[in-house]
ROMIVEX-879425 format. One line per 5 residues: their letters; for each residue x, y negated, z of C-alpha. Coordinates in nm, 2 decimals, padded with zeros to 4 digits, always signed. Layout:
N
a) X/Y/Z  ...
This chain:
641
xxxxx) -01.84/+03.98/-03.68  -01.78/+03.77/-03.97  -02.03/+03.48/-03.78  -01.77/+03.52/-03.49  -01.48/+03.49/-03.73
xxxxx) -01.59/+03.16/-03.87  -01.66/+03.01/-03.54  -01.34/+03.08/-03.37  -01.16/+02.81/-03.50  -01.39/+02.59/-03.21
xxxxx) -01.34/+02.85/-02.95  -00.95/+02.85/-02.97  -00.98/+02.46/-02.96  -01.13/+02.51/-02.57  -00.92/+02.82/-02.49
xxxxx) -00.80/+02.69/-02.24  -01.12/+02.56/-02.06  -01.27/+02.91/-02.16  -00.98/+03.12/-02.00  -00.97/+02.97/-01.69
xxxxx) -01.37/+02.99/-01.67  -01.36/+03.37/-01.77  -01.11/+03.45/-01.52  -01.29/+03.26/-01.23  -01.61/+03.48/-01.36
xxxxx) -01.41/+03.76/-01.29  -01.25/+03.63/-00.93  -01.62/+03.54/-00.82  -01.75/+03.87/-00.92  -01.44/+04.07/-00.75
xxxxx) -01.50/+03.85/-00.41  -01.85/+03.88/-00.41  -01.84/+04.30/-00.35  -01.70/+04.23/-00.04  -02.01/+04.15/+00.21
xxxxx) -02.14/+04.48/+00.13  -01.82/+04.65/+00.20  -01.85/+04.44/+00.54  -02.19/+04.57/+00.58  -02.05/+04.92/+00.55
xxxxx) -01.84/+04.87/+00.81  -02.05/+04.72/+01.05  -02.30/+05.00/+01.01  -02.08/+05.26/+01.00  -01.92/+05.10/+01.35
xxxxx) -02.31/+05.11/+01.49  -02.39/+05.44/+01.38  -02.07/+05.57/+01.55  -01.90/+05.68/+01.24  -01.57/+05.47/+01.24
xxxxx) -01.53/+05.55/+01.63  -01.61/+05.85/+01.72  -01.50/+05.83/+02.09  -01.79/+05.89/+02.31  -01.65/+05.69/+02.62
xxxxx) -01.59/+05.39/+02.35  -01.87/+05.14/+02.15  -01.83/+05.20/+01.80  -01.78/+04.85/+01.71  -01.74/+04.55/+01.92
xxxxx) -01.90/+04.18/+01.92  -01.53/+04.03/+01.82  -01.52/+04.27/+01.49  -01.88/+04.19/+01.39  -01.78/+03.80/+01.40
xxxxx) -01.47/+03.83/+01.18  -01.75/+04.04/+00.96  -01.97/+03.79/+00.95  -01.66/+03.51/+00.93  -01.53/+03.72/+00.61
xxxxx) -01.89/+03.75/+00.44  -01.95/+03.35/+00.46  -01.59/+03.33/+00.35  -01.66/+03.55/+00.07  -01.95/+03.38/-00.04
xxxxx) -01.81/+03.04/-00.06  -01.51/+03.16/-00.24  -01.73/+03.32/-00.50  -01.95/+03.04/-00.54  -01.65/+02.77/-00.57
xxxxx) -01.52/+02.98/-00.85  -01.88/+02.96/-01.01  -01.85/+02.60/-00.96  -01.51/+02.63/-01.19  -01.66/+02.87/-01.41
xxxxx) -01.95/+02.59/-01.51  -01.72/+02.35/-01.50  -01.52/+02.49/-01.76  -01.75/+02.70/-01.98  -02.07/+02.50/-02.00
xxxxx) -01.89/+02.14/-02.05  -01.70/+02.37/-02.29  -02.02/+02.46/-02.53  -02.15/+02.12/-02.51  -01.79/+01.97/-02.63
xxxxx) -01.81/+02.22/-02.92  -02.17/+02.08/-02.94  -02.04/+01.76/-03.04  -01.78/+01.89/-03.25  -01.97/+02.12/-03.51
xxxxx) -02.24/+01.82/-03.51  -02.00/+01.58/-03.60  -01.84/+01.81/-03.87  -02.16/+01.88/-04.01  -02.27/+01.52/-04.02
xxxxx) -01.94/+01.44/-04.18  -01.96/+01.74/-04.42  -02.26/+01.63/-04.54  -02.14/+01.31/-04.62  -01.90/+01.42/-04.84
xxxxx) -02.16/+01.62/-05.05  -02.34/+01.50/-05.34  -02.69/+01.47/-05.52  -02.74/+01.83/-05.63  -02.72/+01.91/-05.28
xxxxx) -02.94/+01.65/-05.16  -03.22/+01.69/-05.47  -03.27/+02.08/-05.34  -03.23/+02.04/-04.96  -03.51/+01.91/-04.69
xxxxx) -03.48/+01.65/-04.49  -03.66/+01.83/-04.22  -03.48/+02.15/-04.28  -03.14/+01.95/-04.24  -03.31/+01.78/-03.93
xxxxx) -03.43/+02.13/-03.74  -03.07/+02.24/-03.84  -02.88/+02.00/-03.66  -03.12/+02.01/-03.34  -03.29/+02.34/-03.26
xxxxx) -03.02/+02.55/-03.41  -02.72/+02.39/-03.29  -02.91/+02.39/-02.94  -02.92/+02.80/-02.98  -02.55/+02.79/-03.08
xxxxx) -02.46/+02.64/-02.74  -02.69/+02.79/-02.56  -02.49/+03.09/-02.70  -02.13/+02.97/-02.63  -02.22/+02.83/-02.30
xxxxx) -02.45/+03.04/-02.08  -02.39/+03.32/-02.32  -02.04/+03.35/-02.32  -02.03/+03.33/-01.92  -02.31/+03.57/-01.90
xxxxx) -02.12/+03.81/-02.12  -01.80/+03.79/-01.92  -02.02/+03.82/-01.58  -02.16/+04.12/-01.73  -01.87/+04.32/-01.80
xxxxx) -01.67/+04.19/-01.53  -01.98/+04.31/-01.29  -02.00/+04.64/-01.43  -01.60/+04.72/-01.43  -01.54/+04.57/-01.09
xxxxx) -01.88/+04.75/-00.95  -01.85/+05.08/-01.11  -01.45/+05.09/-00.95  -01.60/+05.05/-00.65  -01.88/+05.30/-00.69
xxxxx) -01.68/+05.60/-00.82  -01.41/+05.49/-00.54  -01.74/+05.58/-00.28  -01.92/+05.88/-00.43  -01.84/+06.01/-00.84
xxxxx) -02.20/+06.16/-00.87  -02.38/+05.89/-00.79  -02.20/+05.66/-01.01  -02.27/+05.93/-01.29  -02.63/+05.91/-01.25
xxxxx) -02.62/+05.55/-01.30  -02.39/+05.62/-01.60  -02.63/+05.86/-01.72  -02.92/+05.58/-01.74  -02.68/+05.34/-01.98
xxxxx) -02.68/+05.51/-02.30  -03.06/+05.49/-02.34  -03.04/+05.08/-02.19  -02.77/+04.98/-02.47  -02.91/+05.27/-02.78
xxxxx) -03.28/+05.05/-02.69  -03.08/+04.71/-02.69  -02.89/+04.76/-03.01  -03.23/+04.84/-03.17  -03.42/+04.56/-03.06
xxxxx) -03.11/+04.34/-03.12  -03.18/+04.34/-03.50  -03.49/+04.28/-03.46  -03.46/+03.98/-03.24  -03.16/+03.86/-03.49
xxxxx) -03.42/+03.90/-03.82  -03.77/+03.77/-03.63  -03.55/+03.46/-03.51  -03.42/+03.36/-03.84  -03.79/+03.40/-04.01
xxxxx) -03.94/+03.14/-03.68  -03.64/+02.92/-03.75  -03.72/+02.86/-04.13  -04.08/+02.79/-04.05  -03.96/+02.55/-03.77
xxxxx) -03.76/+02.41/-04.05  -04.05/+02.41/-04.33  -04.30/+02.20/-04.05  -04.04/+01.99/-03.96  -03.99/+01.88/-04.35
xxxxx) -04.35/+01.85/-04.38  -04.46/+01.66/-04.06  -04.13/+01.42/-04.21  -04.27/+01.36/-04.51  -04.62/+01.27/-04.39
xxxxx) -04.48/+01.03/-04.18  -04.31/+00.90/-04.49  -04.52/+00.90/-04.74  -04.86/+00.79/-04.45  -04.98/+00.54/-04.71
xxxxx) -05.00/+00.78/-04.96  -05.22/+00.99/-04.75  -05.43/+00.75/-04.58  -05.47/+00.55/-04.95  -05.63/+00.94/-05.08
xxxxx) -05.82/+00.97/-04.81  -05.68/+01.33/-04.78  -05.58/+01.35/-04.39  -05.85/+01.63/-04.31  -05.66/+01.85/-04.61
xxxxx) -05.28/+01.73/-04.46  -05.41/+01.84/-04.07  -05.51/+02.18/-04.25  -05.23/+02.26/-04.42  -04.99/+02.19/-04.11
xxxxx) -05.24/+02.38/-03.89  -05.19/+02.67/-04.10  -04.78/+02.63/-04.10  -04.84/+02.64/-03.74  -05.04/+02.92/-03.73
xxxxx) -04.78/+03.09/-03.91  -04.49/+02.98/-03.67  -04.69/+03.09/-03.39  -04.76/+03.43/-03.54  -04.36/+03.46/-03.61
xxxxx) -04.31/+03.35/-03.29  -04.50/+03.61/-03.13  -04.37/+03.88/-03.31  -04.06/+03.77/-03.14  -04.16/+03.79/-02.81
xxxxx) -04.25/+04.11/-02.89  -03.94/+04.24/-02.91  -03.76/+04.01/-02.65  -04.01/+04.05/-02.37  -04.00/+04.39/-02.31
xxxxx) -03.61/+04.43/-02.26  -03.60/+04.32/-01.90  -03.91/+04.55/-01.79  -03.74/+04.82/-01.96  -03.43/+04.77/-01.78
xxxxx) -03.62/+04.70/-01.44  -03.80/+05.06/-01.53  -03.43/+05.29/-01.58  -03.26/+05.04/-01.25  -03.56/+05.17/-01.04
xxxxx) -03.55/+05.52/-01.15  -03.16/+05.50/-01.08  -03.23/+05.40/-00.73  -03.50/+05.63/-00.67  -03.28/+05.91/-00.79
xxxxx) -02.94/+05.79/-00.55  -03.17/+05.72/-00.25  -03.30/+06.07/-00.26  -02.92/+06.22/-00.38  -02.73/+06.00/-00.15
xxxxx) -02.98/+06.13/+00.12  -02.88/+06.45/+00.09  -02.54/+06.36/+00.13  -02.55/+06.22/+00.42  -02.76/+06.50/+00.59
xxxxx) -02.48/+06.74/+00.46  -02.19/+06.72/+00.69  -01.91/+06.84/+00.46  -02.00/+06.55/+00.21  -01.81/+06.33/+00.44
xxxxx) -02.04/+06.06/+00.29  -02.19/+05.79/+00.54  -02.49/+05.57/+00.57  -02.26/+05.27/+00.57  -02.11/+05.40/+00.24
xxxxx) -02.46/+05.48/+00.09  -02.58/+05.13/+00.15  -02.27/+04.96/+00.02  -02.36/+05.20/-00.27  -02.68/+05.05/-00.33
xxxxx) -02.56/+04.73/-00.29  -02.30/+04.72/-00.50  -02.57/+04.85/-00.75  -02.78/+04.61/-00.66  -02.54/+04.32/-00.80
xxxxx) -02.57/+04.54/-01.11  -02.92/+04.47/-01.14  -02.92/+04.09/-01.24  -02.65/+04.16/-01.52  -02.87/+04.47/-01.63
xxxxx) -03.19/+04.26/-01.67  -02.93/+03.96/-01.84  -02.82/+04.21/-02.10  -03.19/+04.17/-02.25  -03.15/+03.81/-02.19
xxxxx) -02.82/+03.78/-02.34  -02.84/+03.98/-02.61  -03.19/+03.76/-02.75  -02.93/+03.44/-02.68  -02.63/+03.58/-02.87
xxxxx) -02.85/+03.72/-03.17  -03.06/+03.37/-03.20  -02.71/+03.21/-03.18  -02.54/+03.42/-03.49  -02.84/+03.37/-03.61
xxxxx) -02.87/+02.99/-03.62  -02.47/+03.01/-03.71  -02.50/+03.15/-04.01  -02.78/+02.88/-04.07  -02.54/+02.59/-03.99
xxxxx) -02.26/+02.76/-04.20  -02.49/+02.73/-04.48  -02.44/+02.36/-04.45  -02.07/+02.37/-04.41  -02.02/+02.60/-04.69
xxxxx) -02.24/+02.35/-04.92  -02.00/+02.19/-05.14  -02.05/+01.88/-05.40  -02.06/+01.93/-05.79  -01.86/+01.60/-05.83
xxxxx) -01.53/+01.59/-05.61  -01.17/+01.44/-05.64  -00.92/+01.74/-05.74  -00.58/+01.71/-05.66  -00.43/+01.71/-05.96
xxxxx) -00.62/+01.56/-06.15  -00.77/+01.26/-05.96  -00.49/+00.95/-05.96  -00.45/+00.82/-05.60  -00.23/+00.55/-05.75
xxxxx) -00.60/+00.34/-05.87  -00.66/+00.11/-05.65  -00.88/-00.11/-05.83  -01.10/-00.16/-06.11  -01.18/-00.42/-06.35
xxxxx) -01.50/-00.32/-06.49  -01.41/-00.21/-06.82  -01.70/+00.05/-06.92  -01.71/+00.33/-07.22  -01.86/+00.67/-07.36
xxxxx) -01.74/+00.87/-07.59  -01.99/+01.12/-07.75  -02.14/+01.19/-07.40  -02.39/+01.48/-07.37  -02.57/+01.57/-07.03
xxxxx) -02.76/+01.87/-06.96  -02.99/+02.07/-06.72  -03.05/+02.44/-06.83  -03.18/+02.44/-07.17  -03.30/+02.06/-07.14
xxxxx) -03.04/+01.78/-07.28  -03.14/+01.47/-07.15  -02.82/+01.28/-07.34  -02.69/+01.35/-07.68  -02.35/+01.21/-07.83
xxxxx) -02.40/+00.91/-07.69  -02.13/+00.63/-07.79  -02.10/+00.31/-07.59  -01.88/+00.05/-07.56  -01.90/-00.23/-07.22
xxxxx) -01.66/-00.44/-07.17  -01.61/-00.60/-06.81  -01.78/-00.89/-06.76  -02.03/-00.80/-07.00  -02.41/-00.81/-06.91
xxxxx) -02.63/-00.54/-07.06  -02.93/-00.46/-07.08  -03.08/-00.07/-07.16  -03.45/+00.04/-07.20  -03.62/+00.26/-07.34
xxxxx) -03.93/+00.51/-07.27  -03.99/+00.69/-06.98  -03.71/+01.01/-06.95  -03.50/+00.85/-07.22  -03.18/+00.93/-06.98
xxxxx) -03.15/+00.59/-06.87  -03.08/+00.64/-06.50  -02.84/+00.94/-06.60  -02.66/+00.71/-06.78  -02.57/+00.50/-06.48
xxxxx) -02.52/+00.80/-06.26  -02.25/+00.87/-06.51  -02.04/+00.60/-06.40  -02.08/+00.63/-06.05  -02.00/+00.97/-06.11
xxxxx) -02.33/+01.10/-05.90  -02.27/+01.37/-06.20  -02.02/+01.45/-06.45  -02.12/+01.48/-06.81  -02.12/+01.78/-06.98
xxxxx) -01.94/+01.70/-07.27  -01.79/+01.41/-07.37  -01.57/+01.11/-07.16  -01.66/+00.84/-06.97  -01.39/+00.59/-06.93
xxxxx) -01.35/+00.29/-06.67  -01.09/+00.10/-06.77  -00.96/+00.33/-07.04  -00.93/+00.57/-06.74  -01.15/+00.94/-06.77
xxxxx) -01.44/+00.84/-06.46  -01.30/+01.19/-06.31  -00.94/+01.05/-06.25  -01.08/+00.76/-06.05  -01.07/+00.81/-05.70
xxxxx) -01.43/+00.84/-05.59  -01.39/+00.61/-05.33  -01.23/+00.34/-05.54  -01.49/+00.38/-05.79  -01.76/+00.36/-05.52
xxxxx) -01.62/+00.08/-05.37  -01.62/-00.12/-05.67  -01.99/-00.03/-05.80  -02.34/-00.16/-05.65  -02.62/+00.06/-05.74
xxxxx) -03.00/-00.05/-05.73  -03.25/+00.24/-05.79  -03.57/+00.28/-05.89  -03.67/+00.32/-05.55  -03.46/+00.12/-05.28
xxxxx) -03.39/+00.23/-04.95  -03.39/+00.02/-04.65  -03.31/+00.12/-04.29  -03.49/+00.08/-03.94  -03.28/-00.23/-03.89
xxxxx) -03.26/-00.63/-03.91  -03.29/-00.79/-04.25  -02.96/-00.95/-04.21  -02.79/-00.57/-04.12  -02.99/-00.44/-04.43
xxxxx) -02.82/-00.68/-04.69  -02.48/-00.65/-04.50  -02.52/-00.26/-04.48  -02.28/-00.26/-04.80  -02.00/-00.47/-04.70
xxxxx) -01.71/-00.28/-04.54  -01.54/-00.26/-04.16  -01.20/-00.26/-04.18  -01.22/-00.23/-03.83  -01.44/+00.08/-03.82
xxxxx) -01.13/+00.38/-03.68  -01.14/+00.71/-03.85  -01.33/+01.01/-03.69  -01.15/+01.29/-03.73  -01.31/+01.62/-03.84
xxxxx) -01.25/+01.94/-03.75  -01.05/+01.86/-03.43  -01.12/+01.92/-02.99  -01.28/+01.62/-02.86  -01.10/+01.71/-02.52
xxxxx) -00.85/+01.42/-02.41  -00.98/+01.19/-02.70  -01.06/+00.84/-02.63  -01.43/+00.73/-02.72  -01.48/+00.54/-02.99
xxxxx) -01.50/+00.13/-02.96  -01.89/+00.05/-03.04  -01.86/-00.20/-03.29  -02.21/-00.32/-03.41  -02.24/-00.45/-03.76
xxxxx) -02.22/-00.83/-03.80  -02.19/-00.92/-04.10  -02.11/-01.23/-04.21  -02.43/-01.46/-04.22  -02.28/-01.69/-04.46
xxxxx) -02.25/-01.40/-04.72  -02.60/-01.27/-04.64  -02.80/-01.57/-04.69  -02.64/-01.66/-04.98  -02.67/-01.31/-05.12
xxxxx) -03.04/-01.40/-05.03  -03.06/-01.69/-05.24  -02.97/-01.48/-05.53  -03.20/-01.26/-05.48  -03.49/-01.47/-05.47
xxxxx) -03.54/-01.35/-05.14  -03.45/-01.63/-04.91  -03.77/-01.84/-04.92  -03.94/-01.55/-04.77  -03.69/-01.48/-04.53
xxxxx) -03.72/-01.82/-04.41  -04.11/-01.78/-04.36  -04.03/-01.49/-04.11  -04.07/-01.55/-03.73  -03.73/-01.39/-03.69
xxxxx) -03.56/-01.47/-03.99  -03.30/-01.28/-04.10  -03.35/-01.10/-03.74  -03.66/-00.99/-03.87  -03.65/-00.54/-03.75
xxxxx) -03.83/-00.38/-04.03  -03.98/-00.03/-04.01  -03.88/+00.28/-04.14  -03.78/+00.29/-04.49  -03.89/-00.10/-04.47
xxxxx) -04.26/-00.06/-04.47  -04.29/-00.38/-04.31  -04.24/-00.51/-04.62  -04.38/-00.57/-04.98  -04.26/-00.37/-05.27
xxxxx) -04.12/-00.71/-05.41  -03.94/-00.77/-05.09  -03.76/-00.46/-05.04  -03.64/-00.44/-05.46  -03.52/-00.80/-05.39
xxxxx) -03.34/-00.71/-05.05  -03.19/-00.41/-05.19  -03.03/-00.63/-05.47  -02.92/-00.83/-05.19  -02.75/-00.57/-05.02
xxxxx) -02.59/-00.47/-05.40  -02.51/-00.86/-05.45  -02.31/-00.92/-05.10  -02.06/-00.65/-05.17  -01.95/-00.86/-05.50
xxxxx) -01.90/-00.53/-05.66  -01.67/-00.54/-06.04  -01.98/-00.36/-06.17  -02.37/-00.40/-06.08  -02.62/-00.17/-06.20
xxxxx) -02.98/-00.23/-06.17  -03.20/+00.02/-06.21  -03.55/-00.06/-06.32  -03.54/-00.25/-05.99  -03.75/-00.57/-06.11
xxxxx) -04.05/-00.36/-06.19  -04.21/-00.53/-05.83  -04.16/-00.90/-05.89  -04.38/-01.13/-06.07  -04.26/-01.32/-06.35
xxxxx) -04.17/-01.62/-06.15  -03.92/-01.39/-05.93  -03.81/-01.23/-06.16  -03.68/-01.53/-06.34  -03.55/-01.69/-06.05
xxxxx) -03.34/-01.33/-05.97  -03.24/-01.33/-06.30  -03.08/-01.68/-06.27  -02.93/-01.56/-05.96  -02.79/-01.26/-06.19
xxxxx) -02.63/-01.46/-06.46  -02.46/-01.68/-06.17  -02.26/-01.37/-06.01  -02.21/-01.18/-06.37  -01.90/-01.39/-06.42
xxxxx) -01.65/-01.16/-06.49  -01.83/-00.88/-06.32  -02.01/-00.59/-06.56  -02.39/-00.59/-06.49  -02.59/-00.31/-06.65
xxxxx) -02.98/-00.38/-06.61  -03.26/-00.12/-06.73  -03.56/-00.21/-06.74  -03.90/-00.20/-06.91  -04.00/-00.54/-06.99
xxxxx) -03.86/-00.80/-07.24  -03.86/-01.06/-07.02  -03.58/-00.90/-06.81  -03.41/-00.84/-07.12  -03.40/-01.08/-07.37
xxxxx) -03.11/-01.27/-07.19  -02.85/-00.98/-07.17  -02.57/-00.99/-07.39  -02.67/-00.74/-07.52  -02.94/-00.46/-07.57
xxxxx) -02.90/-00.04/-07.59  -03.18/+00.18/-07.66  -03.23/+00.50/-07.58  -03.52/+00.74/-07.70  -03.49/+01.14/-07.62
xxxxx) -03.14/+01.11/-07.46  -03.00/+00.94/-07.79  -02.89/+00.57/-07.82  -03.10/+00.46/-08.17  -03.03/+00.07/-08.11
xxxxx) -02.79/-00.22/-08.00  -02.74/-00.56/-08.03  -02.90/-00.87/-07.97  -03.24/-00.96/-07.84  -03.31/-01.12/-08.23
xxxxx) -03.05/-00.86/-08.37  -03.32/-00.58/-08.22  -03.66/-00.79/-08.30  -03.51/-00.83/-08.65  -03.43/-00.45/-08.69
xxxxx) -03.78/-00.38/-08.63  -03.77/-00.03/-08.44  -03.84/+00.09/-08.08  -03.78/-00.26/-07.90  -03.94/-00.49/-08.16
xxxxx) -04.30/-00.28/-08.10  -04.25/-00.33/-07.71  -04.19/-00.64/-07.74  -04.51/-00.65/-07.96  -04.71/-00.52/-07.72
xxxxx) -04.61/-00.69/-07.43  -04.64/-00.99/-07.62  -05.00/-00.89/-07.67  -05.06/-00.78/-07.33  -04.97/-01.13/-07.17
xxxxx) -05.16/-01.30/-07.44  -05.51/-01.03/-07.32  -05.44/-01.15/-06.97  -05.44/-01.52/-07.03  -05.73/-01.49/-07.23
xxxxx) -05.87/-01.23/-06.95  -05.82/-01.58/-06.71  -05.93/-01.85/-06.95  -06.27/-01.64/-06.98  -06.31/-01.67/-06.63
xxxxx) -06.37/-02.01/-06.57  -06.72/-02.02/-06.74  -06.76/-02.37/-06.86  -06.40/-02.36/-06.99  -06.55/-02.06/-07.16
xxxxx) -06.84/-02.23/-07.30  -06.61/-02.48/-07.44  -06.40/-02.26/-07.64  -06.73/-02.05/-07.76  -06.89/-02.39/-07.85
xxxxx) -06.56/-02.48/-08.03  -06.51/-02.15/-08.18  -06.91/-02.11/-08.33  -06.88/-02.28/-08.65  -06.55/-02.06/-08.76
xxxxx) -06.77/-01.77/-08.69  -07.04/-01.92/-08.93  -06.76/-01.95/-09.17  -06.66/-01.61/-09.12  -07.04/-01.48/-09.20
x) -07.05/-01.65/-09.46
């Protein structure tokens, strides 16, 4: 009930398409019991029972046309208010279709990271497709089905008790034992469906990710091991699968059993009847019996049917309620949050900020002043807590003690939309769409013209949309190019900027899709860029040529760059350090050589890493080689010596 509860909110938003669609079920059923009452009395006419005058035919040729005349009136009446019924109900299901998938979709937008670092893309996928399709399945052909059912039985049984009381009480008789096996098999349906559905879901995440991650597979030559494992998640889904159809598949030869013992047991009652001449029952009435009863069968063998539908529907509910119940960590709270911002400068700070998971801190009393405009550079080893930091001031979390302050403000009274809007964030591992290059870069840069979609609201008698592709402006994206170091290879493109890459951007190089996601941050000319570790593709030459393009934009913007190697440091303003979640230095590039800690030995050994590679490439030109060994010989004589 409590499934029903939470999705009547989308029912009473179609009420009206749903009453009128219910009541034509119950019109349609009402007229179509009136061919066999025709029948009745065309039989009853023949056999003499209606008029009893010798001298006189029991029925003429002028009655049995208006009988006819009324039965092919009857049918068309029942089936135009079918027509209605579908009309209403099934365009109905699929409207609320479109509804709970657009509040989902824009539910989830609104949630955060810790909901997406747990959840599966292919879960989320199989969610929105194969149990949404079972929800309408349920409020469409289930709903009418339901309503036919019970409008068949009340309208059929009135006419049954109306023409013989024991009869209809040996078809009551079989009911109890139909819904008591029903109910039973119900829950079973309900639990064996849920069980298929999370294996649906746990194949669909898996077949996702090897699509994703195909290089990774095909590179360790480990496809026989991947077709393995998915052939046994199939296995499984087939097994659950079967034990479904277990339970579902024998409900409508158990109710085709009980409906032909009930006419077996009325054809040899009603028999008797008719032989008995006080019963005052007649053929014609026994045959309108057993047609009326015979209506009865199809919603008999539905109830099966329809109860499978209704339980895989409640079922895949509660699934999709799971998803609307989700809600972020990090939120605006009225209250709290200050609508009034409409704009930041850049102006960055912490103050004693601590971050932790469980028992893990991954930040500690951290202290940190950034002015706007300023451009700094953080390293530091590998699970220092540099990308938390950043996270921090996009607010992807919240510290857990401490304050972090833009523009003197606490992050959490920002607006997270303002905030957003005025931060460009390149990760570790960019993310490019199954678009043009030029859409990719633009991807960032806001439609005012882009209307609201409502959430939560009937799509019946609202206008569609205006489709208004992306075009951003190509002035902004080549430029944004430029700075990027991307252009040049643009340029070399067949399509240009037109160029359709695959998913995720596979058609492209590591270097090319780091570069085209700091495009994409570039173009929005954010108040605050951070980079995260997003140069760790380029080759030295890019790198500096990006890193031009950097200091050209940081003009009174705050730019926060981590990264690894000197070389993308040395020219920030200035330099943090964190090791184990604590900031141990700051300053300078010579203020942190000079202080001789954590930077000053990377720098050492970088410094000695390029000079082993040049060496490595002077060695391997062999009479440059013999040069330098002929050159070097007599120092090693002095040495021996």
């Amino acid at each position: 009930m409590d499934s029903f509860r939470t999705l009547w909110p989308y029912l009473l938003m179609h009420r009206r398409q749903y009453i009128i669609g219910l009541l034509a079920v119950v019109v349609a059923n009402s007229v179509s019991l009136l061919p066999a009452y025709l029948i009745r009395l065309t039989i009853d006419g023949l056999t003499g029972q209606v008029d009893t005058d010798a001298a006189t035919a029991g029925l003429t040729l002028s009655q049995v046309g208006w009988y006819a005349l009324g039965m092919v009136a009857a049918a068309a009446t029942a089936g135009g208010f079918m027509l209605v019924m579908r009309r209403m109900i099934v365009i109905a299901s699929r409207q609320t279709e479109y509804e709970v998938r657009r509040d989902i979709f824009t539910h989830l937008q609104t949630l955060d990271k810790h909901y997406y670092d747990r959840a599966r893309t292919g879960d989320l996928m199989n969610r929105l497709t194969g149990d949404l399709s079972a929800v309408r399945e349920m409020l469409g052909f289930g709903v009418w089905q339901i309503v036919n059912i019970l409008s068949g039985f009340l309208t059929a049984f009135a006419v049954m008790f109306s023409l013989s009381w024991q009869l209809t009480l040996i078809v009551i008789a079989v009911l109890p034992i139909i819904v008591g096996v029903l109910s039973y098999l119900a829950r079973l349906i309900n639990a064996r469906h849920k069980l298929a559905q999370e294996q649906n879901s746990l194949i669909a995440a898996r077949a996702q990710e090897n699509f994703s991650g195909a290089r990774v597979v095909k590179g360790y030559a480990i496809e026989d091991r991947e077709i393995e494992d998915y052939r046994t998640m199939n296995l499984e889904l087939l097994r659950r699968n079967i034990a479904l159809t277990k339970v579902d598949g024998p409900l409508r030869s158990f109710t085709s059993l009980l409906l032909g013992l009930a006419f077996g047991l009325i054809l040899l009652y009603g028999g008797r009847m008719i032989l008995s001449d006080r019963s005052g029952f007649t053929p014609g009435m026994l045959v309108q019996f057993l047609l009326t009863l015979e209506r009865l069968t199809f919603p008999m063998l539905m109830v099966g049917w329809i109860t499978g539908v209704t339980q895989r529907g409640l079922a895949s509910w509660v699934r999709l309620r799971e998803m609307l119940d989700a809600r972020p960590q990090v939120f605006d709270i009225p209250g709290r949050t200050d609508y009034g911002i409409r704009r930041i400068r850049g102006d960055v700070s912490f103050n004693q900020v601590s971050v932790r998971y469980g028992q893990a801190t991954v930040l500690k009393d951290v202290t940190l002043e950034i002015p706007a405009g300023t451009f700094l550079g953080v390293t530091g080893p590998t699970g220092s807590g540099k990308t938390v930091l950043a996270q921090l001031i996009t607010r992807s979390m919240d510290a857990t003690s401490g304050v972090v302050r833009i523009d003197g403000q606490d992050v959490r009274v920002v607006p997270l939309k303002v905030l957003r809007e005025a931060i460009s964030v390149v990760p570790q591992e960019p993310f490019l769409f199954s678009d043009t290059i030029a859409n990719n870069i633009g991807f960032g840069v806001e439609d005012q013209e882009l209307p609201i979609v409502p959430a939560g609201v009937s799509v019946v008698g609202m206008p569609l949309p205006p489709h208004i592709p992306q075009n951003p402006d190509p002035e902004r994206v080549r430029d944004a190019a430029r700075l990027a170091g991307l252009l040049d290879d643009v340029e070399s493109f067949p399509d240009g900027f037109d160029t359709m890459l695959g998913e995720r951007g596979v058609t492209l190089s590591g270097g090319q899709r780091q570069r085209t996601a700091i495009a994409r941050a570039i173009v929005r000319q954010p108040q605050i860029l951070i980079l995260d570790d997003s140069l760790s593709a380029v080759d030295t030459e890019t790198e500096r040529r990006i890193l031009d393009g950097l200091r050209e934009i940081s003009q009174g913007r705050t730019v926060i760059l981590i990264a690894h190697r000197i070389s993308t440091l040395r020219h920030a303003d200035r330099i943090v350090v964190l090791e184990g979640g604590r900031l141990t230095e700051q300053g300078s590039h010579d203020e942190l050589l000079a202080l001789g800690g954590h930077y000053a030995e990377l720098e050492r050994l970088q410094r000695l890493a390029s000079d082993l590679d040049r060496d490595d490439e002077a060695v391997a030109d062999p009479e440059d080689a013999a040069d330098r060994l002929e050159h070097d010989l007599p120092r090693a004589s002095e040495v021996t010596r």
